[in-house]
ZATIMI-542794 format. One line per field, with one value per atom (N, C-alpha, C, CB): residue in one letter; atom name; x, y, z. Coordinates in steps of 0.2 Angstrom, whole numbers. Glycine has a CB too. Layout:
residu: c(A;...)
atome: c(CA;...)
X: c(X;...)
Y: c(Y;...)
Z: c(Z;...)
END
This chain:
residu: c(X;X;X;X;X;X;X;X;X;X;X;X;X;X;X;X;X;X;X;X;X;X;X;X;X;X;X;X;X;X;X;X;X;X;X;X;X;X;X;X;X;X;X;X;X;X;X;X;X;X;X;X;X;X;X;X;X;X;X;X;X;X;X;X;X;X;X;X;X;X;X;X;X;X;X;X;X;X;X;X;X;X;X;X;X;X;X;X;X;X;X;X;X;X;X;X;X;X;X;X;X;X;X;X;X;X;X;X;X;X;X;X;X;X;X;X;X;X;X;X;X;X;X;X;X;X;X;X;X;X;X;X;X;X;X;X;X;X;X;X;X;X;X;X;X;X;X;X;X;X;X;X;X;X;X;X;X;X;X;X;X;X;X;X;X;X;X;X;X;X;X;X;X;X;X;X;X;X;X;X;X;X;X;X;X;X;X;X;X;X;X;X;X;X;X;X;X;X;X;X;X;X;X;X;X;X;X;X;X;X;X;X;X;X;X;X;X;X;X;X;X;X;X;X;X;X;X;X;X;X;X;X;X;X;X;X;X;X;X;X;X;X;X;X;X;X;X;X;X;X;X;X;X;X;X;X;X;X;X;X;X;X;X;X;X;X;X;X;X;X;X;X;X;X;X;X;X;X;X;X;X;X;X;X;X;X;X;X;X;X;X;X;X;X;X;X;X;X;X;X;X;X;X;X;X;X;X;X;X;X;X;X;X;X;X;X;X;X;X;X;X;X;X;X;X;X;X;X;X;X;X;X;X;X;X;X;X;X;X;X;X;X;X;X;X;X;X;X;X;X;X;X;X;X;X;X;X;X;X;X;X;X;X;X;X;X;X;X;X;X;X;X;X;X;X;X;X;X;X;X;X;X;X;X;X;X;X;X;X;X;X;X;X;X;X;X;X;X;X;X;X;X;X;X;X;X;X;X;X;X;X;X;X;X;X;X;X;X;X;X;X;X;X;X;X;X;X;X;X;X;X;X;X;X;X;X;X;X;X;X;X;X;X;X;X;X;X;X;X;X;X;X;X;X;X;X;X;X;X;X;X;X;X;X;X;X;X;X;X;X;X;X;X;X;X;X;X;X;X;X;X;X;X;X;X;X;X;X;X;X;X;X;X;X;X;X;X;X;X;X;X;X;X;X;X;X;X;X;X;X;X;X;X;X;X;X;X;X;X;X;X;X;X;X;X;X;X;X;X;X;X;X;X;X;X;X;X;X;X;X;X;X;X;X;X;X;X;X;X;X;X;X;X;X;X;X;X;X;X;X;X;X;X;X;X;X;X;X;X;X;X;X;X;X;X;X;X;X;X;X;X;X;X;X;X;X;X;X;X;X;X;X;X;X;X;X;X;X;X;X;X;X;X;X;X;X;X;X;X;X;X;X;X;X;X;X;X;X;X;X;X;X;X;X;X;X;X;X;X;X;X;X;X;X;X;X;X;X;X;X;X;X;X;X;X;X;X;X;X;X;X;X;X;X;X;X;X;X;X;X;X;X;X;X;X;X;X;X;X;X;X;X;X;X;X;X;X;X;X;X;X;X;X;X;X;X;X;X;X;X;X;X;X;X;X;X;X;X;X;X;X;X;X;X;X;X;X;X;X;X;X;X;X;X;X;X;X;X;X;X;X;X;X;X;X;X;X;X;X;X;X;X;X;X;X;X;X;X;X;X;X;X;X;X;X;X;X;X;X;X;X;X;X;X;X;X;X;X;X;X;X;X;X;X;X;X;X;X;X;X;X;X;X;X;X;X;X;X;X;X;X;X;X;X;X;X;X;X;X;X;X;X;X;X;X;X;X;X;X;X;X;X;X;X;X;X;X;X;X;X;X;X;X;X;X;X;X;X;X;X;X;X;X;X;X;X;X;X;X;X;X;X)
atome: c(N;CA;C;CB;N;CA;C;CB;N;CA;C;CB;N;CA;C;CB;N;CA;C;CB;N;CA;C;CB;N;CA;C;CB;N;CA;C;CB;N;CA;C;CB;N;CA;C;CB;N;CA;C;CB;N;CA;C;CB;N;CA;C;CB;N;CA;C;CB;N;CA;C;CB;N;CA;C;CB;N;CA;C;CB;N;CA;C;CB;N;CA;C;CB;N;CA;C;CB;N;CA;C;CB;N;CA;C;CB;N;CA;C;CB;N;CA;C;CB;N;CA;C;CB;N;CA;C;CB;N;CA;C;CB;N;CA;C;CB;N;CA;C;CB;N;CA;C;CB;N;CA;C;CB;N;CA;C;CB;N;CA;C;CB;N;CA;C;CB;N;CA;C;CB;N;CA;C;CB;N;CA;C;CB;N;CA;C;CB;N;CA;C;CB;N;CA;C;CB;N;CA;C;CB;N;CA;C;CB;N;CA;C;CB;N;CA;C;CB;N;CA;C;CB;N;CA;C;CB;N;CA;C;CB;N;CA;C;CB;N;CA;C;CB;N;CA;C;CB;N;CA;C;CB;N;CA;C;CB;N;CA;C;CB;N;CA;C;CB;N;CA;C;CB;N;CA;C;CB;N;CA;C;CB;N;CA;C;CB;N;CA;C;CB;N;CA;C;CB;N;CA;C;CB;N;CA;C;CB;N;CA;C;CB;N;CA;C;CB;N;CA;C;CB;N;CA;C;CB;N;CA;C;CB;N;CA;C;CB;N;CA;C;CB;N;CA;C;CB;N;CA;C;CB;N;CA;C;CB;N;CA;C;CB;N;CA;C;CB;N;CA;C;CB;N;CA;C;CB;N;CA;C;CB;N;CA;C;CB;N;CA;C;CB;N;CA;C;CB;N;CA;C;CB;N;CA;C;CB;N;CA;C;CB;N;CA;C;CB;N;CA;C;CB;N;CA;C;CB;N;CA;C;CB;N;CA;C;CB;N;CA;C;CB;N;CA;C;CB;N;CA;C;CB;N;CA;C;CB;N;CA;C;CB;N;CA;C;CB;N;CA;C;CB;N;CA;C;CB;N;CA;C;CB;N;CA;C;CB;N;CA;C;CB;N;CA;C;CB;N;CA;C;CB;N;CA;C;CB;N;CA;C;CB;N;CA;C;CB;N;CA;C;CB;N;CA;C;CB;N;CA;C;CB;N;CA;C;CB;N;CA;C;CB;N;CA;C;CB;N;CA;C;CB;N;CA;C;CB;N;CA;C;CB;N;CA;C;CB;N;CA;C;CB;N;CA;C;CB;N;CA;C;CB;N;CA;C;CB;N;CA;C;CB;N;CA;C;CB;N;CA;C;CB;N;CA;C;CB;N;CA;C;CB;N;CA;C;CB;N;CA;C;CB;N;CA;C;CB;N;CA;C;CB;N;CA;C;CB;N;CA;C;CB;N;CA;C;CB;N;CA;C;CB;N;CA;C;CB;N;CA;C;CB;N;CA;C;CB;N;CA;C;CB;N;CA;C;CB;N;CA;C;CB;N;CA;C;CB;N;CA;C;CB;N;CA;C;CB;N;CA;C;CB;N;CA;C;CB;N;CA;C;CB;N;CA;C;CB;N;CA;C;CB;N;CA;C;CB;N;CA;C;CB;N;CA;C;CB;N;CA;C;CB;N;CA;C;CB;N;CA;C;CB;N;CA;C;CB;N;CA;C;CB;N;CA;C;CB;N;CA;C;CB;N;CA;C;CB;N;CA;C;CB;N;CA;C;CB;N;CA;C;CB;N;CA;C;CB;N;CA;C;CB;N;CA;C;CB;N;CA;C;CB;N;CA;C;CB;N;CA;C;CB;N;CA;C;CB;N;CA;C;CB;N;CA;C;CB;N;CA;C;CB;N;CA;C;CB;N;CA;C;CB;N;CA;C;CB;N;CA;C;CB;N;CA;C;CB;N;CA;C;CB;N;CA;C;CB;N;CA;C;CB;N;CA;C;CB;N;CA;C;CB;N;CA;C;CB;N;CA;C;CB;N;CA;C;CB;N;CA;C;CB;N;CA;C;CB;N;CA;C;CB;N;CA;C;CB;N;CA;C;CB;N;CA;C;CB;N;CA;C;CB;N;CA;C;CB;N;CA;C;CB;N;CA;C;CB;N;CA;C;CB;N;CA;C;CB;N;CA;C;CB;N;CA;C;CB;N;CA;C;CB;N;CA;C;CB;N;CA;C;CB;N;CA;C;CB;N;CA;C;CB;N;CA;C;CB;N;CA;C;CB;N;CA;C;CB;N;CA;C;CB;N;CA;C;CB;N;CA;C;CB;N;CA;C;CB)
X: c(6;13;13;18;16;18;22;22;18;20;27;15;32;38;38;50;39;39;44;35;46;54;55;55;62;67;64;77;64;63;58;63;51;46;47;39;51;53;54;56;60;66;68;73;63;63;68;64;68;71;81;66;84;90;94;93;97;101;105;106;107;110;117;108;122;130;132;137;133;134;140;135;139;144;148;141;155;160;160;167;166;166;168;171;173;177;174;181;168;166;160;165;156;151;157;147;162;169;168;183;169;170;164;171;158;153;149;152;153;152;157;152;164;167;162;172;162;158;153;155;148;142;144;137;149;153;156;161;158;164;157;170;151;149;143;148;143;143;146;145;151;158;156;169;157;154;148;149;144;138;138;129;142;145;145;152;142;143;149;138;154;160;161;161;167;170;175;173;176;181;177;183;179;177;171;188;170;167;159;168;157;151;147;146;150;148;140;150;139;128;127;123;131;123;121;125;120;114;107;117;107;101;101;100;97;96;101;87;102;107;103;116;104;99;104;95;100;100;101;96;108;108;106;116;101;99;90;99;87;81;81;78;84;83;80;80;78;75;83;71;77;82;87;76;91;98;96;107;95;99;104;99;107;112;113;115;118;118;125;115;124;133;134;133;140;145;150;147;150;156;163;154;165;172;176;176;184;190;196;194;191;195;191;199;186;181;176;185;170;163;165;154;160;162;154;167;153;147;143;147;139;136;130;135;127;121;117;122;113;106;100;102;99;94;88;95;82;77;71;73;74;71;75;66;81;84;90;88;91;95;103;90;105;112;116;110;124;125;131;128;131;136;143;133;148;154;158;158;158;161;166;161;174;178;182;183;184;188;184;185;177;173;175;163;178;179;186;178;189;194;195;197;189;188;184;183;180;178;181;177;186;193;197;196;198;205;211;205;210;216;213;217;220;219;219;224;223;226;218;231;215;209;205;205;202;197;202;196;210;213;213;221;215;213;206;215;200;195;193;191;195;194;198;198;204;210;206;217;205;204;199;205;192;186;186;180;186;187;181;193;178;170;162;168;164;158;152;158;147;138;135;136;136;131;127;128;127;126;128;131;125;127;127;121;136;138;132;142;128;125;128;122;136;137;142;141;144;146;142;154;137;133;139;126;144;148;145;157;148;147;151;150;147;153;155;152;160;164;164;170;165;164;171;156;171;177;175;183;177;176;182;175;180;184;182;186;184;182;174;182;171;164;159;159;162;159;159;163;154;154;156;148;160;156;158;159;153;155;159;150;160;166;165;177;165;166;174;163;176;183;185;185;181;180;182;171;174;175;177;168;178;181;176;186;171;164;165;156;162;160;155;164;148;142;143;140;139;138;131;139;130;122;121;119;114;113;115;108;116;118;124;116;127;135;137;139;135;137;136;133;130;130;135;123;138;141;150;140;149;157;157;159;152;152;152;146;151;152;158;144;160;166;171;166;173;178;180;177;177;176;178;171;173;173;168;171;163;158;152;161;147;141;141;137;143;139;136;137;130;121;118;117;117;113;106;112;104;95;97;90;101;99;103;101;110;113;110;119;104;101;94;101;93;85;83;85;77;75;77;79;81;85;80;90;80;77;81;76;79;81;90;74;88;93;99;91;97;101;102;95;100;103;111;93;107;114;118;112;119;124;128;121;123;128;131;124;131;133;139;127;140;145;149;142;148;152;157;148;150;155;160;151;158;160;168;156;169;175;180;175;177;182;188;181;192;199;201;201;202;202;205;196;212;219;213;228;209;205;201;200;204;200;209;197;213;221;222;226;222;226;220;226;215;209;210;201;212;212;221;208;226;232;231;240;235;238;242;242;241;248;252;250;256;262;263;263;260;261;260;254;258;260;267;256;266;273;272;278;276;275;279;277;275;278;284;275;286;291;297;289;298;302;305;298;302;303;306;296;313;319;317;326)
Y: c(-137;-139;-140;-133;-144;-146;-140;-153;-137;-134;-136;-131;-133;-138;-134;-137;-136;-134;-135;-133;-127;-127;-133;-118;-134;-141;-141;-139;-136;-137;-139;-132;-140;-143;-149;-140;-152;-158;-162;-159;-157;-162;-160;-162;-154;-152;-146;-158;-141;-136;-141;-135;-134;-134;-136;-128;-140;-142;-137;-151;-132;-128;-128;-127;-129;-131;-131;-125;-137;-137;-132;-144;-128;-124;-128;-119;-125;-130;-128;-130;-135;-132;-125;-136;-122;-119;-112;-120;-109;-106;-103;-109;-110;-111;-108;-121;-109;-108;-97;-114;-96;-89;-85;-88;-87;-87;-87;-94;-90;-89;-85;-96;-86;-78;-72;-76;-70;-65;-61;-66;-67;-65;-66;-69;-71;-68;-60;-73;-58;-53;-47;-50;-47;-44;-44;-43;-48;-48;-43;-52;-45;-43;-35;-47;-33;-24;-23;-24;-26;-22;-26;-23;-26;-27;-21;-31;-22;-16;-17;-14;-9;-8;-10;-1;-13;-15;-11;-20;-11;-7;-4;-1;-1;1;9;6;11;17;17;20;11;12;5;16;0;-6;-7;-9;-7;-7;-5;-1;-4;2;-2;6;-10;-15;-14;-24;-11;-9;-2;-13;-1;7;7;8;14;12;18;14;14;16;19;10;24;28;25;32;25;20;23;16;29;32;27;43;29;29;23;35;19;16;19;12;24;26;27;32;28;27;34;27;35;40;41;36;50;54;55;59;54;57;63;54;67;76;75;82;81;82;90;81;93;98;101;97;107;110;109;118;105;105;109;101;108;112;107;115;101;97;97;90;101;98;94;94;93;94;86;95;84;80;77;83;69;67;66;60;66;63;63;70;55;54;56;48;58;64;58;70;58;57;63;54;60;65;68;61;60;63;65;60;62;65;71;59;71;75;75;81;69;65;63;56;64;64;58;72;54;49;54;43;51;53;48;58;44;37;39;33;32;35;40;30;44;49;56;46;57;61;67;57;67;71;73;67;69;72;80;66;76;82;88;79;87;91;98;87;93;98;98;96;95;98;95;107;91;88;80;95;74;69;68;66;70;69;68;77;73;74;68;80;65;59;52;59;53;47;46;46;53;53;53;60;56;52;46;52;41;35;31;34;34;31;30;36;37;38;33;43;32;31;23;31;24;17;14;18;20;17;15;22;9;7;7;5;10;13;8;21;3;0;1;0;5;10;5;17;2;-1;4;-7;5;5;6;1;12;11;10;14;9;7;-1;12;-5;-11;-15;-12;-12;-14;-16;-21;-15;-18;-11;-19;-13;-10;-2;-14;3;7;9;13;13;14;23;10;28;35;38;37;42;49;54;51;58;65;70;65;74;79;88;77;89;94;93;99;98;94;91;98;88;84;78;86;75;66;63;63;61;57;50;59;47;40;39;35;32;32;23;34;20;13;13;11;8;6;1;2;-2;-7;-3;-10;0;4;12;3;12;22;27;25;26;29;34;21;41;44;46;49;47;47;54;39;59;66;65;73;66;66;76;62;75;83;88;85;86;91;92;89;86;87;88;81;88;93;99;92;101;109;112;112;107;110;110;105;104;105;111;99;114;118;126;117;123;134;130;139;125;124;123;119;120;117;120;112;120;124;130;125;133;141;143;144;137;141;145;146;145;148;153;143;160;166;166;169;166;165;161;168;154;148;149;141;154;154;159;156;162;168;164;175;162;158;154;155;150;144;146;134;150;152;151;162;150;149;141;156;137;130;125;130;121;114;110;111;104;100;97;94;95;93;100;86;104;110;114;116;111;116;111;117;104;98;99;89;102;102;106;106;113;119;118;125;114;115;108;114;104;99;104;91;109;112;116;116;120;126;122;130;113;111;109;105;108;109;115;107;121;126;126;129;125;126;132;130;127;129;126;129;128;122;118;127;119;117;109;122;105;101;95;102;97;96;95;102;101;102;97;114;97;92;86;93;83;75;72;73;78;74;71;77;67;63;66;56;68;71;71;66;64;62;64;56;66;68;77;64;79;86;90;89;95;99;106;101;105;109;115;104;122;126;127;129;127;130;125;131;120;114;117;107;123;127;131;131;132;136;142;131)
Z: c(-200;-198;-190;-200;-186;-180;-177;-180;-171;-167;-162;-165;-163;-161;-150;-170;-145;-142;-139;-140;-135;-133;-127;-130;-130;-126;-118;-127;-118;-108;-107;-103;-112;-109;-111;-112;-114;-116;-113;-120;-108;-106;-99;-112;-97;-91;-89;-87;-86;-82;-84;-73;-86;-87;-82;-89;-81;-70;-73;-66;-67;-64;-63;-60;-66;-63;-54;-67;-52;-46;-44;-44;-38;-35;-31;-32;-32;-29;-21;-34;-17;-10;-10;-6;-14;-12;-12;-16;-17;-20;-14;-25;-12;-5;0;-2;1;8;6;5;-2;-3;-1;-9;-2;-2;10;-9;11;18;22;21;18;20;20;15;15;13;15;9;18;23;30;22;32;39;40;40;33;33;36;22;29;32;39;28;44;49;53;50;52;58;56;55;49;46;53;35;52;54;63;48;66;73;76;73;83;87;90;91;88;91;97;90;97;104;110;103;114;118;125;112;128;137;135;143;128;129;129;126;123;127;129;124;133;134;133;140;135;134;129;139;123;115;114;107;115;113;119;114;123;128;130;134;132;136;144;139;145;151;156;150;162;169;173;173;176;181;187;180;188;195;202;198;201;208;207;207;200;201;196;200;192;187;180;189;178;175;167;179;162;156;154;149;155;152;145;153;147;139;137;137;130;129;128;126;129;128;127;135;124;119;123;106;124;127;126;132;125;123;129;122;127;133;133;133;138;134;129;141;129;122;119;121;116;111;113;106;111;113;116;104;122;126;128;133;130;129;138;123;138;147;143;156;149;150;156;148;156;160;162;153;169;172;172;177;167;166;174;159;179;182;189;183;190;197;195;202;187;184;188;183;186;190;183;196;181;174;175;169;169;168;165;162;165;161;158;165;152;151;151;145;149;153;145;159;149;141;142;131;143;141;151;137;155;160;158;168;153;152;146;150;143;137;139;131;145;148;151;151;157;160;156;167;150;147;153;146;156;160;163;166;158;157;167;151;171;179;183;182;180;184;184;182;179;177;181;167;180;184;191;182;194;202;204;205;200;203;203;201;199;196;204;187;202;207;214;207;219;222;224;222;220;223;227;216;232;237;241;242;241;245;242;248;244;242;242;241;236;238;235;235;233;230;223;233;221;218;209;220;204;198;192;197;189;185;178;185;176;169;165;167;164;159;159;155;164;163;168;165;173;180;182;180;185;188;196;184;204;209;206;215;209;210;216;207;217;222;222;221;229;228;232;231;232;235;235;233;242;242;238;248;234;234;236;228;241;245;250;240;248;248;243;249;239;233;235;227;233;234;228;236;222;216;217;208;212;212;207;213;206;199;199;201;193;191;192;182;196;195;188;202;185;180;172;182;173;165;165;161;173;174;172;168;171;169;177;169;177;184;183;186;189;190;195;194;195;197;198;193;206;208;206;219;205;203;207;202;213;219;220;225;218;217;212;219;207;200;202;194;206;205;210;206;216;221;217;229;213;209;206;202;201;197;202;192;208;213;217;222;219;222;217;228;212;209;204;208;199;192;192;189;187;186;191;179;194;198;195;202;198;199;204;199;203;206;210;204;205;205;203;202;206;202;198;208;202;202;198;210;193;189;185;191;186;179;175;182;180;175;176;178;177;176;167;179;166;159;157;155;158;158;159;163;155;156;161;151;164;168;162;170;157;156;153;151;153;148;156;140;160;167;171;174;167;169;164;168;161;154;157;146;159;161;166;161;171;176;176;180;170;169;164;167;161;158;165;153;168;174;177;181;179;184;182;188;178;173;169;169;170;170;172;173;169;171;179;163;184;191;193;195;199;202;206;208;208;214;215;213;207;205;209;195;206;206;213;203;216;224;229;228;227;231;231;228;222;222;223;213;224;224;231;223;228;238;240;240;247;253;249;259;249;246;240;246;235;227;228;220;234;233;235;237;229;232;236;224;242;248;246;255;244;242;244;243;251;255;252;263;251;248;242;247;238;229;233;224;230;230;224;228)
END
């Protein structure tokens, strides 16, 4: 008996029903939609998370370290070697527990250092508050603490350091920057009465 073989060697591979326009239109939704899913978030907080962000003293690559605030843990990035911290903008607020503080720096900072933004590269700009120098992005509000001025916020402004050399003793470079952006935010009037303007202060003696 004749071995009968199946139709498709006969007559060739089955054609496939053509897919319609509409279907190829659902079909390119779909793979746009998911695009847009696996898109990195947009908004002022962390412009750069497609590259590493630099240390605008030394250039070198920023850590990120996470902090117990007084709103809840609060984020800065750490130069590993001049040990100078970022604060994006929101994260000085969580810090001090007081949204005023992070606007009057920002506000205040009118001098310009040259100095490039690690998180938009835009210029920054700096101000004193007391003996403190920081600088601040006017752009994305970001504030920049060179290490020397983090530790002087944290004995002049904050809660202060006592004893630096006994308080951080045992501390790594980045766990001795942590501690010192935590003190430098302690709830203290000292941050307030420094960054208002003349004109926005109230002159005790004016209080009935």
């Amino acid at each position: 008996m004749m071995n009968l073989l199946p139709l498709k060697y006969l007559f060739g591979p089955v054609a496939q029903p053509l897919e319609s326009q509409a279907q190829r239109e659902d079909h390119s939704t779909s793979r746009l939609g998911e695009g847009k899913r696996n898109a990195l978030p947009a908004g002022p907080v962390r412009l750069l998370m497609a590259r590493e962000r630099l240390c605008p003293r030394d250039q070198g690559p920023l850590r990120e370290q996470t902090a117990k605030g007084q709103e809840g843990d609060f984020r800065l990035d750490i130069c590993p070697t001049c040990h100078g911290a970022w604060f994006d903008q929101g994260e000085v607020t969580k810090a001090s527990g007081d949204q005023d503080i992070e606007r009057l720096i920002v506000m205040g900072a009118k001098t310009p250092t040259g100095l490039t933004c690690p998180n938009c590269a835009a210029k920054m700009s700096s101000r004193g508050v007391g003996t403190v120098r920081v600088d601040a992005c006017t752009k994305c509000r970001g504030v920049w603490f060179d290490a020397g001025e983090l530790k002087e916020a944290a004995r002049t402004l904050g809660g202060g350091l006592a004893d630096a050399s006994l308080t951080l003793a045992g501390l790594d470079g980045f766990e001795r920057t942590t501690h010192m952006a935590r003190s430098a935010f302690v709830p203290s009037p000292n941050w307030k009465s420094l960054l208002t303007p003349p004109e926005e202060r109230t002159d005790s003696k004016d209080v009935r």
